[in-house]
N, C-alpha and C positions, 0 to 999 in steps of 0.2 A: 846655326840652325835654331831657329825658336823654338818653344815650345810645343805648340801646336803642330807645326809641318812635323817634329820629332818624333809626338804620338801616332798624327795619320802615319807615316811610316813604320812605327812598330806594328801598328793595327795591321796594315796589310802585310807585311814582311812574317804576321805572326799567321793571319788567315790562309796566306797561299805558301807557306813556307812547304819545300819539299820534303819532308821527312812525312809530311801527313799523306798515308796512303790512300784515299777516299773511296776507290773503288772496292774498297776491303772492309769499311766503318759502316754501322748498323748507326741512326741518326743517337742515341745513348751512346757509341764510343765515340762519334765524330763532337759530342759534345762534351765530352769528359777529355777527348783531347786538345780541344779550345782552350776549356777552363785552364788544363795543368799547363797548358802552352801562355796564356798570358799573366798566371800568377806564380810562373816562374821568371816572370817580369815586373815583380811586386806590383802589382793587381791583385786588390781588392777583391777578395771573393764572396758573391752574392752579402753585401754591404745594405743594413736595414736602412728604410726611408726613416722610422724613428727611431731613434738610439734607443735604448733599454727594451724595446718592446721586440719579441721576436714573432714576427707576422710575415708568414711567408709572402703571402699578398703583394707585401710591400717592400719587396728588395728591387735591386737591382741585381744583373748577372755579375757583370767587371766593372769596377770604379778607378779610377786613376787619373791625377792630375785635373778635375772637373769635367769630365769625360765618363760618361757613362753607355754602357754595353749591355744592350739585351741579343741574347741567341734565341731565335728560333724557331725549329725545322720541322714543328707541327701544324696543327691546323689553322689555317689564314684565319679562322674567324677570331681569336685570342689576339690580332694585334691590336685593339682595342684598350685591351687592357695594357698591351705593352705601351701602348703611347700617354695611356694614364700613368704608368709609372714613372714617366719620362716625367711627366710634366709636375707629379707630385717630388719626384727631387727637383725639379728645377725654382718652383715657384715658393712662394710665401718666406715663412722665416727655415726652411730646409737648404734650400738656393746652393745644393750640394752641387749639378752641375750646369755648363754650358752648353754641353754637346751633348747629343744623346747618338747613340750607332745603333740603327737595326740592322745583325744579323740575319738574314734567312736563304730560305732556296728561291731559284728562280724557276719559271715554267722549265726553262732549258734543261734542267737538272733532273729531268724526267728520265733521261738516260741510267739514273742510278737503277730505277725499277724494270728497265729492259733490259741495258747492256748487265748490268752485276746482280741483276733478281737482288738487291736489296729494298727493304719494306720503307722507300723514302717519299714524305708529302710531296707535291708537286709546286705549292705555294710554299 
């Protein structure tokens, strides 16, 4: 298996693995259990866009193998910024990755806030 097909496999096998109980996670633990779930697959946790410089601005969430991970289950108007981060690893002399993954919810996922009364974005 190459590379690549290897990662997309860990990616999902990590996102819908069964142990994650969803209808029980506040968007803060369903992200805290992302993180601890894929860098207990050595990933990269939140990995700066400049090396020495610590600017939250400018991380990414998970790095691994040129693969880059942003999560997130807040408000739709910040992907803007997520796609800027994507592009600031990827371009100039950073060219840390190839891939970029967004994370997020989908309309459908509205059922968190009906079926489980949890406080979940809908984007």
């Amino acid at each position: 298996m190459n590379g690549t097909r290897a990662i997309k496999q860990e990616i999902e096998e990590t996102l819908t693995h069964h142990s994650i109980q969803i209808p029980t996670l506040s968007r803060p633990e369903f992200n805290k259990v992302l993180r601890d779930k894929f860098v207990g697959k050595e990933w990269e946790d939140r990995p700066d866009a400049f090396q020495g410089e610590d600017e939250l601005s400018a991380r990414m969430d998970l790095l691994k193998a040129r693969v880059g991970i942003k999560v997130r289950f807040g408000h739709a108007s910040l992907i803007g910024i997520d796609l800027l981060k994507f592009q600031v690893f990827s371009y100039s002399a950073l060219h840390q990755i190839d891939i970029g993954i967004h994370v997020t919810t989908t309309k459908s996922f509205k059922k968190m806030r009906t079926e489980f009364t949890q406080n979940w974005d809908e984007t």
